[in-house]
N, C-alpha and C positions, 0 to 999 in steps of 0.2 A: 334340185338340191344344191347347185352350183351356186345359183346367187347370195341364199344366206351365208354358204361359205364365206367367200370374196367380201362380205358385210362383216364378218364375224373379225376376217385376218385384217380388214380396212380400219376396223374402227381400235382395235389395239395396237395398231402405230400411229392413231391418233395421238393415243392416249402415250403414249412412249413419248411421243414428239411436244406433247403438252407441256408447258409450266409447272414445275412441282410449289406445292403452296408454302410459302416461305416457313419455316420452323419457328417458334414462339419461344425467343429465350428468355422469357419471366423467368423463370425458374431456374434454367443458368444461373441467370442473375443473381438471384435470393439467394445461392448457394452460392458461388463465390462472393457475396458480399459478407453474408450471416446474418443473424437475428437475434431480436431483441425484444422482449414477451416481459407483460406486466402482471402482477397478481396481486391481491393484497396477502399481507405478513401480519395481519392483526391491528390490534387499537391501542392505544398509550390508556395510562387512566381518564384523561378527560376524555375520552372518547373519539378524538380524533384519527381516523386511518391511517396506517403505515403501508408499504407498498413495497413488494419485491421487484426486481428487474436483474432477468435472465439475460446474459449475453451470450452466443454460440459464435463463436469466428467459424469460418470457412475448410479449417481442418477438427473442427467439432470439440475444441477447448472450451470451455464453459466458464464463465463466473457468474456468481448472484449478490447483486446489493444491494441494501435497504435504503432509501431515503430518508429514514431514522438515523442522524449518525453519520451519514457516506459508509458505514458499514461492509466491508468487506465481507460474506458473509461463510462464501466457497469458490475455491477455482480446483475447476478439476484439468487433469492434465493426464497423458500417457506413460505409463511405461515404460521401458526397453522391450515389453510385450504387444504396445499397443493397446494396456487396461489401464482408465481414467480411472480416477481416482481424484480424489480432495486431498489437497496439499497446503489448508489452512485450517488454525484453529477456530473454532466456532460453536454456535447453539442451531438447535433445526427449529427454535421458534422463538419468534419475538420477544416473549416473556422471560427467556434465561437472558438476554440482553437487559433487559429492565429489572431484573435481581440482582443479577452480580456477573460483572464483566471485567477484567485487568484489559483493559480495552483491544478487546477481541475484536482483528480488523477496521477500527476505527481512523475515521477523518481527524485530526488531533488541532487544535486551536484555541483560542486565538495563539498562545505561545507552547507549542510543543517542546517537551523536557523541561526541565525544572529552574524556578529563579527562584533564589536564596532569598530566605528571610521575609515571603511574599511582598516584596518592594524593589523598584527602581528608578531613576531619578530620569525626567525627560522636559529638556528646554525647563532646569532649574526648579522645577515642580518634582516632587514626590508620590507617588501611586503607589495604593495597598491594593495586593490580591487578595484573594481566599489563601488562607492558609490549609490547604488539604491534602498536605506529605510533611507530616510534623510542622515544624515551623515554616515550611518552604511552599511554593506554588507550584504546582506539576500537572501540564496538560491542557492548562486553560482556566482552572480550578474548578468551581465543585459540579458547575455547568456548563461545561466545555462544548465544541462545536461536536464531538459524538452525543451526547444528550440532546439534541436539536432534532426538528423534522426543517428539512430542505428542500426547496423546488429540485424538481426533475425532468430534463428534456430527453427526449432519445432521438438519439439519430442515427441512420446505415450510409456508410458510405462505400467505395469503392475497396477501399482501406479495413472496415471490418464495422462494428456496430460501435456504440458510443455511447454514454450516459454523461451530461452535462449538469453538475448539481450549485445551484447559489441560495444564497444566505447574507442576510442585512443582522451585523452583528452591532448592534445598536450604541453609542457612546455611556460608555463606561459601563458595559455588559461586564460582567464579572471584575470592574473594577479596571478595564485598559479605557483609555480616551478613544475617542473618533467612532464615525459610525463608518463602519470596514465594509463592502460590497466583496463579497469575495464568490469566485467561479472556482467550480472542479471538474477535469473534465474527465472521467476513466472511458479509455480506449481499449477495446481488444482487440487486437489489429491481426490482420491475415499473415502477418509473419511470426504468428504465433507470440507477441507481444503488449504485456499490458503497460500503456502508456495512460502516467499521470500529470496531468499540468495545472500549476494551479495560478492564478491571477487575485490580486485584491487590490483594491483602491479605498482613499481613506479622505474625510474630511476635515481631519484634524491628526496634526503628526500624534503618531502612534508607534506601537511595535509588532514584530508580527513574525510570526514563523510555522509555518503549518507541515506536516506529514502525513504521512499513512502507519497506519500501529498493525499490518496482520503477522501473526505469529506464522512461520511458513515450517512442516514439518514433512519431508519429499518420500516419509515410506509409504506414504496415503494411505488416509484413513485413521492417521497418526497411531499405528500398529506400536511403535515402540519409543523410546526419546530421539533426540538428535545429537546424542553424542558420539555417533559413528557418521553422520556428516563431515564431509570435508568443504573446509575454509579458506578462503583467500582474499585477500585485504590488502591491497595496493597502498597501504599508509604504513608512512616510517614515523610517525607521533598519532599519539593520543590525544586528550584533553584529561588530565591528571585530577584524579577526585581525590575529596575531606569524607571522614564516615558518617557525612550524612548524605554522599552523592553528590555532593556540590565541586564545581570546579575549584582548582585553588588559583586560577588563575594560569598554571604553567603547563608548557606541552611538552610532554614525557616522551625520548624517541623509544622507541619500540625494540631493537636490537638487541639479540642475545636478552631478550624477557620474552615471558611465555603471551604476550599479546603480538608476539611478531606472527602476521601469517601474511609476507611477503611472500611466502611460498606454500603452499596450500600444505594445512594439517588437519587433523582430526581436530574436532571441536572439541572430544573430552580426554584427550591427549593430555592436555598441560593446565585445565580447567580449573584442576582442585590443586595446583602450584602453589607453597606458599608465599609466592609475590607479594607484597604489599596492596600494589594495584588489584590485583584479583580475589584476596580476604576484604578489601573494601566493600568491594562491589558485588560478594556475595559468588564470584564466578564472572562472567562477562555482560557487564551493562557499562560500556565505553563510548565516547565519540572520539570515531576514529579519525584523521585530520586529513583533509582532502585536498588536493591540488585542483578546482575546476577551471577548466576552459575556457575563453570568452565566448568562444564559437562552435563549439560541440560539446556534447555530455562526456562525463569524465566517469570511466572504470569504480565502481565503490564497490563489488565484491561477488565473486562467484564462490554459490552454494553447490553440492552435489553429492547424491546420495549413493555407495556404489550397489546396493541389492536392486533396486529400483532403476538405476540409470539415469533418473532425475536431475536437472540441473536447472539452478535460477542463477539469470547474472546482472547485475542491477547495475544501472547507469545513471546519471543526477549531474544537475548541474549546481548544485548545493555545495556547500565547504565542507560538510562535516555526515555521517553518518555514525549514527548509535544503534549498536547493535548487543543486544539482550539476550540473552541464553536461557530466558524463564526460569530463573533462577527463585522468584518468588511463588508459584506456580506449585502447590502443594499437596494435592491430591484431592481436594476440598470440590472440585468444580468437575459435571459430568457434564462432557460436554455433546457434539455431534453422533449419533450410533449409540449412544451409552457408554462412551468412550471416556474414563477417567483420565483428566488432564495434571500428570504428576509432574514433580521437577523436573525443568528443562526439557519439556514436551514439544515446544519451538522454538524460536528463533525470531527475531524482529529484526529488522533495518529499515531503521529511521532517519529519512536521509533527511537535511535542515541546518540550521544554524547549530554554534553549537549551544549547550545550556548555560542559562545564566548569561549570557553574551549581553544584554543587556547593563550589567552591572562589571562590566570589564574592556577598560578602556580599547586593550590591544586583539580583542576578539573580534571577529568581522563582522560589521554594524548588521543588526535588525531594524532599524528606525524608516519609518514608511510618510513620506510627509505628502499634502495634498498636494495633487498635477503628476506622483508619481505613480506607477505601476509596478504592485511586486508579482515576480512571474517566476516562477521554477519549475521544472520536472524531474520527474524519474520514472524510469523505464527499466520494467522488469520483463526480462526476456525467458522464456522456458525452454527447454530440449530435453534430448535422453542420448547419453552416453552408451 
């Protein structure tokens, strides 16, 4: 009975002294990088497919957006509990997008915010828009770059997952020149960041200024409005509006007026002030005036919710960010959950040229001529207080 022993205790320090078989980190991987999962979202009326695309970063943030559009659709985010939550305005299905949208989450183009009078004058030539904001063009007009379906790539990287969307916006689509090649890339990056960049080229000078339109409301699941959000706004001028929203041309500085949030205040603190500026515009739909940087993104405004802990802080390297308080937003629209979306339900920041730039000499040029590259981003960061 001795030799089986000596066999039994021999071959378990074989097995000690063996090579352990190296560990398969696929799945490490996939989990620190994240994912990124396609579905369809339904049919337009011709029949053509739309397409969801799920992003999950690495700390399990979520967004979902349609290639309908660049659609913003949901971005869910955490707590001060660690409960996600959806902290944008939206529809659960294709079809509330294609009734009636105040462009919920939308990719916004060729000219995002409004040019007066649907006209602009470039290299001596005259261009009519759509007039589809009373007399004026707002958004792109009446088939803007949200009404589109968009190619879509996905990609993971190290960085976090990515959706890359382009669109050949043909010469004289809604009445702009040139045919625009333009790329969008949204990142959700493992620093808990969604990064947007956008690029366009053109073959024939044109104008151009694009954003992102999502209403961000940080009690999730937009429980209540956002006028118990607090704001902050790194801008000492405005861009001064006429009561149809139009620029009048002049930058209004901010100081001792209730549009001052150089120091962060409640959103519905000074809201309903009888400013001039703010009986305009109904409450706050401003572009605020930004100093950017030639070499990094420049501060456009921390949001933050205090029941929730919520906070979004958005960076751009844009001149100007218009920021909207839904002030138009009536109670008419059910939106995600059966969720009625009344006044001042979110928030937008729209970061871009400012409006009308086009038709104002001293505003900083939009004009995109061929051999050039227009490129911006903005980067909205999330956390919990």
């Amino acid at each position: 009975m001795l030799l089986p022993r000596l066999f039994f205790i021999t071959l378990l320090a074989v097995m000690a002294c063996s090579p352990k078989p190296k560990k398969d980190h696929t799945e490490d991987a996939i989990k620190n990088t994240g994912t990124i999962t396609k579905t369809s979202f339904g049919h337009l009326p011709d029949g053509q497919e739309v397409f969801l695309y799920t992003l999950t970063n690495s700390h399990g943030l979520e967004m979902k957006v349609t290639n309908y559009g660049g659609l913003i659709t949901s971005i869910k985010t955490p707590d001060k509990n660690g409960v996600l939550e959806d902290i944008v305005l939206g529809y659960d299905t294709l079809g509330g997008y294609l009734k009636e949208s105040p462009l919920f989450g939308a990719l916004v183009g060729r000219y995002a915010n409004r040019i007066a009078k649907a006209r602009f004058k470039l290299e001596g030539k005259e261009y009519t828009l759509a007039a589809n904001n009373g007399p004026n063009s707002i958004h792109g007009g009446r088939k803007g770059f949200d009404k589109v379906v968009w190619n879509a790539e996905e990609a993971l990287s190290p960085d976090g997952p990515s959706l890359t969307l382009t669109y050949l916006s043909k010469d004289m689509e809604e009445g702009f020149p040139g045919n625009l090649k333009v790329h969008v890339t949204y990142a959700l990056t493992n620093s808990n960041q969604l990064k947007i960049t956008y690029q366009a080229t053109t073959d024939k000078t044109t104008i151009v200024n694009l954003t992102q339109h999502s209403y961000f409301n940080l009690t999730g699941n937009a429980k209540r409005d956002i006028l118990d959000h607090d704001l902050m706004i790194p801008a000492d001028s405005i861009v001064a509006i006429d009561e149809m929203l139009i620029p009048t041309g002049q930058l209004r500085r901010v100081a001792g007026t209730p549009l001052d949030f150089t120091t962060p205040h409640r959103i519905g603190e000074r809201i309903d002030h009888p400013d001039e500026q703010l009986k305009l515009g109904r409450g706050y739909d401003h572009c605020f005036v930004l100093q950017p940087s030639a070499d990094s993104l420049t501060l456009a405004a921390t949001l933050s919710e205090p029941v929730s802990g919520r906070t979004v802080t958005i960076f751009t390297s844009s001149p100007g960010v218009q920021v909207y308080s839904g002030n138009f937003l009536s109670g008419s629209i059910t939106g995600k959950g059966g969720v009625v979306y009344k006044k001042r339900f979110g928030i937008c920041f729209e970061t871009g040229a400012y409006p009308d730039a086009p038709n104002h000499r001293g505003f900083p040029s939009t004009i995109l001529r061929p051999g050039e590259v227009y490129k911006t981003t903005t980067v909205f960061r999330f956390a919990v207080r």
